[in-house]
N, C-alpha and C positions, 0 to 999 in steps of 0.2 A: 222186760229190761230191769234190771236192780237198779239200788236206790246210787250205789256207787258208779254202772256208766252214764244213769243220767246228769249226775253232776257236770256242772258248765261251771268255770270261774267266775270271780263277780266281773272280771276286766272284759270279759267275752260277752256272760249274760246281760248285764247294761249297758254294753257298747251302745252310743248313740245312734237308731234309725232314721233323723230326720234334722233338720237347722233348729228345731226352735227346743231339741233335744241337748245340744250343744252349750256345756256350762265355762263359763268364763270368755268364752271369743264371740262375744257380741258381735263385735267390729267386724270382723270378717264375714261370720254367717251372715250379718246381714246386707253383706256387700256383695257377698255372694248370688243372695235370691233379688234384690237389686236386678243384679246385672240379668240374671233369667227374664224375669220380667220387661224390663224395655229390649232382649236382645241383645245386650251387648255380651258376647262370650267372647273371649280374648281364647287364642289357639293356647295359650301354653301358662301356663301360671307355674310358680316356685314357693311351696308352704316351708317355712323356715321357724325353727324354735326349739325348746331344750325337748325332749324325752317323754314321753308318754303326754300330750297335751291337744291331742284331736286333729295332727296332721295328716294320716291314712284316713282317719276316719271323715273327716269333712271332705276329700277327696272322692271318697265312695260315694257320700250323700250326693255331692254334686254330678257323679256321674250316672246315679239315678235319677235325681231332679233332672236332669237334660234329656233322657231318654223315654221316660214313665208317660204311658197314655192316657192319664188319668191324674194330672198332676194339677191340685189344688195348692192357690196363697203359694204358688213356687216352689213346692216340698214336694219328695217323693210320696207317694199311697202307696207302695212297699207290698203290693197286692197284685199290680198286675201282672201278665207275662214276665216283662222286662223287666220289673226288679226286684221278684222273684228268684228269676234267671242270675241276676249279679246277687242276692242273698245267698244262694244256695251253690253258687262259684260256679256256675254253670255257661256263663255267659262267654260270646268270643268276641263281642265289642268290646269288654273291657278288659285288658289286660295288665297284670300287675308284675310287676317287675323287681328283683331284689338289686341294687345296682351295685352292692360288695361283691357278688356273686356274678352275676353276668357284666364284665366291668369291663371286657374288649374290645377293640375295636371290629373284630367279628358279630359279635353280639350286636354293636349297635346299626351293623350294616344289616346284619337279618330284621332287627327292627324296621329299618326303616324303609328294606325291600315290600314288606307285608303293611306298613302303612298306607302305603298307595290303594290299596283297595276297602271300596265301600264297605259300611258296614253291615252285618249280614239281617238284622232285625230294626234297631236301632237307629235316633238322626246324626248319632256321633259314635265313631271311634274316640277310646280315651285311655293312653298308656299313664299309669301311674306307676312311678320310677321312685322305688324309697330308697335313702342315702344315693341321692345322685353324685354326691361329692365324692364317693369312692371308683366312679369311671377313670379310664385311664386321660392322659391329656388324648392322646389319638383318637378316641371313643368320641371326648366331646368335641371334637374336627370335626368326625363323621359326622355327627348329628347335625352339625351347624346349618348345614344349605336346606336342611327340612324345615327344621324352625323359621329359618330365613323366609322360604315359599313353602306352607307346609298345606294338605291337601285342603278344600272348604269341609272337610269330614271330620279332619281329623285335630285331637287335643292332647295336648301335654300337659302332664301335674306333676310337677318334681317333688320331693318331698327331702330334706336334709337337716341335720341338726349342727353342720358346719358349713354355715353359708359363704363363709371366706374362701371356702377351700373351692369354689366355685366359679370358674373362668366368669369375668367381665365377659363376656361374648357371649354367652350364654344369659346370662342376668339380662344384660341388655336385650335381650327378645322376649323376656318373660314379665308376665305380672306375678308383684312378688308382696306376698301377707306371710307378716311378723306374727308368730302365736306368742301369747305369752305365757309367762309362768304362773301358774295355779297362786292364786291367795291361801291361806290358811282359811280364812270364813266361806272360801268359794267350796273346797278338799271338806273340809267341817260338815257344811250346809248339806251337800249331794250327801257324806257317807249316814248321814243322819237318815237321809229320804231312804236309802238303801237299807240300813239298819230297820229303818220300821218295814218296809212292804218285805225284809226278811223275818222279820220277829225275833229279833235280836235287841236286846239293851242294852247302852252303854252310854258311862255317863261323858258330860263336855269336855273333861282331862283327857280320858282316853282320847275322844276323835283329837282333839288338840294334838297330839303325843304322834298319834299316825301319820298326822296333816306333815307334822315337822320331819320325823323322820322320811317321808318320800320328797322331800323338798322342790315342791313346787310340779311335781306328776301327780293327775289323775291315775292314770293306769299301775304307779306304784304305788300310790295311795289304798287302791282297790287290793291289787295281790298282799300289801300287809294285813290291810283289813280283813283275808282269807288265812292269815297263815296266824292271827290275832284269834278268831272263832275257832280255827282250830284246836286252839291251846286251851280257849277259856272256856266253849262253849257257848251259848244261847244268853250269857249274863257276863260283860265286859267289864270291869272295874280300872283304873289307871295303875293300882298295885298286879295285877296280871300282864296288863300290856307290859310294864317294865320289865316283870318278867319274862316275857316272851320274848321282846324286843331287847332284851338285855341292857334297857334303858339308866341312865343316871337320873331317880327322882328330883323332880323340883326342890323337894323338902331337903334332900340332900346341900344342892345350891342355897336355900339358905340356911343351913345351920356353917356352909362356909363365910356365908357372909356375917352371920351371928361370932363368928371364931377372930375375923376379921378388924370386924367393928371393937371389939372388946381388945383386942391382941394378944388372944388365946394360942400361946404358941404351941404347948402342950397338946392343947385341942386337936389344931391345925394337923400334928403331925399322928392324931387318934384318925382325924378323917382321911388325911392321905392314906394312910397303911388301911381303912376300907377300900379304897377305891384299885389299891390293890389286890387286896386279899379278894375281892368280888372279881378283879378280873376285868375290869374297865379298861378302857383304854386312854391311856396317860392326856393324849395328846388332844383328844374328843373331852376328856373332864376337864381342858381349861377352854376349849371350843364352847362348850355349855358353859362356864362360869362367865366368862366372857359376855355371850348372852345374856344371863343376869344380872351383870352389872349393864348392860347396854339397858334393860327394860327400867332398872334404878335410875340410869342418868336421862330415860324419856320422861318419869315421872316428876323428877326433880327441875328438869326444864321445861315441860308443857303443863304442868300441876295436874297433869290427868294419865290416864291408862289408855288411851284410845290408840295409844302405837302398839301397843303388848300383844302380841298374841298365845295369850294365855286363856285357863276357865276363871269363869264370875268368883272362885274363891282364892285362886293365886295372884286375882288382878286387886284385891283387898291385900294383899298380907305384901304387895309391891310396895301399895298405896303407902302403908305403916313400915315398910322395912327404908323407904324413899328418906321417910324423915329423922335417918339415924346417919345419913352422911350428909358433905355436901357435895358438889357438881364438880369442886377440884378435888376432890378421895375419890369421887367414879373414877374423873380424867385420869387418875396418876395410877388407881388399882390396874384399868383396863390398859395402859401401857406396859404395865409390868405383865401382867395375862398374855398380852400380845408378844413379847419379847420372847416370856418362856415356853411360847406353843411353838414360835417359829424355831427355837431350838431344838426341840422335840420332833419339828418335823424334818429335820434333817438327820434322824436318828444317832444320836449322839448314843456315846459310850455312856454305861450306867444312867438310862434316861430317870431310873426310880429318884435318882441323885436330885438330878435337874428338874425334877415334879416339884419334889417336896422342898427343893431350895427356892422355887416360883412362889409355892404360898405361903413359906414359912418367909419370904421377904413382903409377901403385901402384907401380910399377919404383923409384920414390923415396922408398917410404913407409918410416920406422922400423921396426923388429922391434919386439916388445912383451915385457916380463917382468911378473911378476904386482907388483903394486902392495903385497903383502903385504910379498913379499922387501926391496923397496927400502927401507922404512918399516925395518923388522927389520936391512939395514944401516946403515944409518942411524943406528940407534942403539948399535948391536953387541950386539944379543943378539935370539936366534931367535924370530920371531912367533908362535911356541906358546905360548913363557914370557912372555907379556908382560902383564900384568892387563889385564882387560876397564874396569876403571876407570882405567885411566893409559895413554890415548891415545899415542900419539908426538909430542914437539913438531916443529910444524916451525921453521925457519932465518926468522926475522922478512926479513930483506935478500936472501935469497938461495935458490934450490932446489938440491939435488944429485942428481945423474948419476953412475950408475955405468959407465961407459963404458970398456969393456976392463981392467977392473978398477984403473979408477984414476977419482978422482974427480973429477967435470967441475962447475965453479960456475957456470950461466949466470945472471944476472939476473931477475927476475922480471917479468912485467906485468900493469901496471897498469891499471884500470879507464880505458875513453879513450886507452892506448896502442896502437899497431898490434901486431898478430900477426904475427910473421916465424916461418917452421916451418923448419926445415933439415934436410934429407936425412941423416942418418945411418944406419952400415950394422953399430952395433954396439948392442944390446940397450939399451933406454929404454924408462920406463912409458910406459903406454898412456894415464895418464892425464896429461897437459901440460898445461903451461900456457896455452898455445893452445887446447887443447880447452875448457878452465873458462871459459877468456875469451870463446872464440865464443859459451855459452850462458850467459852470465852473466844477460844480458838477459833470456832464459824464465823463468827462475829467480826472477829479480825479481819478472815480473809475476805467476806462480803462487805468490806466496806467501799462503800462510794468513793470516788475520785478527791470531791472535794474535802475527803476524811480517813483519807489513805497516810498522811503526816501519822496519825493517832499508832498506828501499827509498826510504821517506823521508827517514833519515840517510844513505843516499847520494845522494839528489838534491837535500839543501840544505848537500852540503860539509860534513859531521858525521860523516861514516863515509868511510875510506878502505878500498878492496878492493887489495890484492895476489895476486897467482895464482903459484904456483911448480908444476914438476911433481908434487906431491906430496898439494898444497891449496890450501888458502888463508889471508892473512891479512890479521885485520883488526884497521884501527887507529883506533878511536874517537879524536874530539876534545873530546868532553865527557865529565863524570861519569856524568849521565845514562845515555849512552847506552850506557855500557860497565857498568854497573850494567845494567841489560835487558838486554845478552849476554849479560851470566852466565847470567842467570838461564834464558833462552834458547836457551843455544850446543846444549842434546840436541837439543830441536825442530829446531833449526836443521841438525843433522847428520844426522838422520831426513829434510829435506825437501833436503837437498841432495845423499846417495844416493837418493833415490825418483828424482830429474831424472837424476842422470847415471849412473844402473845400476851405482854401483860407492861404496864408502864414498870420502869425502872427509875430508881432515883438516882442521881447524879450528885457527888459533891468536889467542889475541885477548889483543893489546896491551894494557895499560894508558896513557893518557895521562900521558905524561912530564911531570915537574913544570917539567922547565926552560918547555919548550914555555907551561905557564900563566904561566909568571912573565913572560916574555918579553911575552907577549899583555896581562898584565895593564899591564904597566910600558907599552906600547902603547895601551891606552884611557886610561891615567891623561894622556899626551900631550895628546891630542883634546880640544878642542872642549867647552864643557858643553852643546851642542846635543846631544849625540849621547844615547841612552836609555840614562837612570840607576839605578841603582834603589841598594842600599846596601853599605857597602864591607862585603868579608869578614874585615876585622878584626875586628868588631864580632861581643860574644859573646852577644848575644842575637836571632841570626837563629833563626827558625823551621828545620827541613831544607827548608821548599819556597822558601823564599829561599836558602837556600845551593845548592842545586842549579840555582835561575835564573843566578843569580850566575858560578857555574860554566857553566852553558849559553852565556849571552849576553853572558860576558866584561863584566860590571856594575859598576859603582864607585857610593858611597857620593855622595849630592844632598846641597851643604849646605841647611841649613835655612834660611824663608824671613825675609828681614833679616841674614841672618851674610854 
């Protein structure tokens, strides 16, 4: 026989012979040989979980451990008669079932005609049923009164990787093990053991690089890892798997983030038109950057690499690339990452557009400093020492920017005004003006009952909103309503850090007297059409006529005959 029909794939030639062969489902296998052991075999089990992760295969095991005459520690010996016979498909105790294929109601009545009878070698008949969620509804009817009373011979093994799709009436007769999905070091560990008793070398990037691409399969772990030798040969390198793999280098990921950091726009738009011209795919290149900003914000929040799953030389250049942002540039890069993939994946018209407008906007995005600091110069003294009762004011006209260590006065905006963001590339809070503005509106509409007033004196011109980077402020045009901010402004500072994850400053105006006098000397002009009610010279107003008075800008009615 040639050297080409003896080849066997790797997914076949180390498929798992035994429980304690089985890598990553501890939990199960060993719940499994458990139950042999004391006896307890439940008629019907359901193995549930993603794709290639040892659910036929643990099912085979277990139908040779049940049947083997020669069974040691609760594993099959894979040498006797009997499972021999189920290795080499020989067997009529065990039959295997495709359940997208045979998915009638016919089908399952022929099943369940031939279950009745003993088995012909064996202590157990044992159907295992893969993708059982693809039976019709009628199919799993039929089945139901066997499960129900099913013979003392006979066993079921469902096998599905859509457990939902799976009638409750069924589930409830079955015992039911969750597989789960392969680690990266679990995928690593095994292709390494494989690699060597094949004579094959390849270094830690590469398995790395395979482990990611079969996300979270053994089995497609294994076929890359075949169709990887194929390409490269008996000596693996990470610059071959990416070729073969058609892979986006790490190194890539960071020279975006090198592009990034700096706000290399130029750059930015050299590396998009690669990831072009190589042929990538738009919507997988910000899937991977994504990812590298996710292992930057583990590093920058745990001070370590231990979430990364990367090789020992890309978990060092994490470590060093970690401390060129902070934790709000990850936050706000990987929101915009996130924004521009979901576009992407709704295949938009000229996606090349909407690529390179994604990174040439994080390429543009502000640095961020903590919102504490700014507050604390602001005032010139350090936010340690600052009373928890005496807030920081802010600048009623204006917000300040520490920018290069001089102080920048942009204007503030206003409720209604447009939002203009400008690209700077020197340290500004995270929290802008423009940020306050964009979610103004949520803000509004989530408000509490007792802080529902706040939205209605902004929608009848009674309350003015300014936004500076810093806060906000606000300028009441009545008594009213700036009597209820006081009394307000905590609730109101509790529900405007709950909305935007970070405290907010508050400063609330009082109504300048010019401003009433003005107004007042303005209705005294008008018309006695216009609604009267009585002048506030007059010292025997009740307060709820002084504060209408106040409210609706009122003047005194003469009386009727004067």
């Amino acid at each position: 026989m040639s050297e080409e029909q003896r080849y066997i794939v790797t997914a076949r030639k180390w498929r798992p012979l035994r429980f304690s062969d089985v890598v990553g489902q501890e939990h199960i296998t060993t719940t499994l040989k458990n139950a042999i052991g004391k006896g307890r075999i439940h008629h019907a089990y359901v193995f549930t979980g993603p794709r290639g992760v040892g659910k036929t295969t643990c099912a085979r095991i277990l139908a040779r451990a049940l049947n083997c005459t020669n069974s040691t520690d609760h594993e099959p010996c894979n040498q006797c008669p009997s499972c021999t016979d189920m290795l080499e498909g020989r067997s009529v105790d065990i039959i295997e079932i495709d359940g997208a294929s045979n998915n009638s109601v016919d089908d399952v009545r022929k099943l369940r005609d031939n279950a009745k009878y003993a088995p012909m070698s064996g202590r157990y008949k044992m159907y295992i049923i893969d993708e059982v969620h693809m039976l019709s509804t009628a199919a799993f009817n039929a089945l139901l009164k066997t499960l129900e009373e099913p013979p003392a011979h006979l066993i079921f093994v469902f096998a599905t990787t859509e457990i939902h799709k799976v009638p409750a009436t069924i589930l409830s007769r079955c015992q039911r093990f969750d597989f789960r999905r392969m680690e990266i070091d679990t995928i690593t560990s095994h292709l390494r053991h494989i690699a060597a008793a094949e004579k094959i070398t390849i270094d830690d990037a590469s398995l790395v690089a395979i482990a990611k691409k079969a996300d979270g399969s053994m089995r497609d772990s294994q076929s890359i890892f075949d169709q990887v030798v194929s390409f490269c040969g008996t000596s693996i390198t990470i610059g071959d798997v990416s070729a073969a793999l058609h892979l986006i280098d790490v190194d890539f990921f960071f020279a975006l983030s090198t592009a990034i950091r700096s706000h290399d726009i130029p750059a930015m738009f050299g590396l998009a038109r690669q990831v072009i011209d190589r042929g990538y795919d738009l919507q997988e290149c910000l899937i991977g950057l994504l990812e590298h900003f996710r292992n930057i914000l583990t590093v920058i929040t745990t001070q370590g690499t231990d979430l990364i799953e990367a090789s020992a030389e890309h978990l060092t250049r994490y470590r060093d690339e970690a401390a060129q942002f902070t934790k709000e540039d990850a936050l706000r890069i990987m929101t915009l990452l996130s924004q521009g993939e979901a576009v992407l994946r709704q295949n938009p018209p000229q996606p090349r557009v909407r690529f390179e407008f994604t990174l040439v906007q994080v390429a543009s995005m502000d640095s961020s400093v903590d919102l504490g600091k700014v507050i604390a110069g602001l005032s010139g003294a350090p936010s340690q020492q600052r009373p928890a009762s005496a807030p920081p004011a802010i600048p009623s006209t204006s917000s300040q920017r520490i920018v290069g260590g001089v102080a920048a006065i942009p204007q503030p905006i206003r409720v209604g005004s447009p939002v203009i963001v400008r690209a700077q590339k020197n340290p500004v809070s995270s929290l802008t003006a423009g940020n306050l503005a964009r979610r103004w509106s949520d803000v509004l509409e989530s408000l509490p009952e007792h802080l529902v007033f706040v939205k209605a004196s902004v929608k009848q011109q009674m309350l003015t909103v300014d936004f500076t980077d810093i806060g906000i402020v606000l300028r009441p045009h009545a008594e009213i309503v700036h009597h209820r901010l006081i009394d307000k402004i905590a609730a109101l500072k509790t529900h405007l850090a709950e909305m935007y994850n970070t405290p907010v400053g508050v400063q609330l105006i009082e109504p300048r007297t010019a401003e009433r006098a003005a107004a007042q000397a303005s209705t005294d002009a008008t018309p006695t059409t216009e609604p009267v009610l009585a002048s506030a010279q007059s010292e025997d107003l009740l307060p709820i006529e002084q504060t209408l008075i106040d409210l609706f800008k009122a003047r005194r009615a003469s009386a009727p005959g004067k």
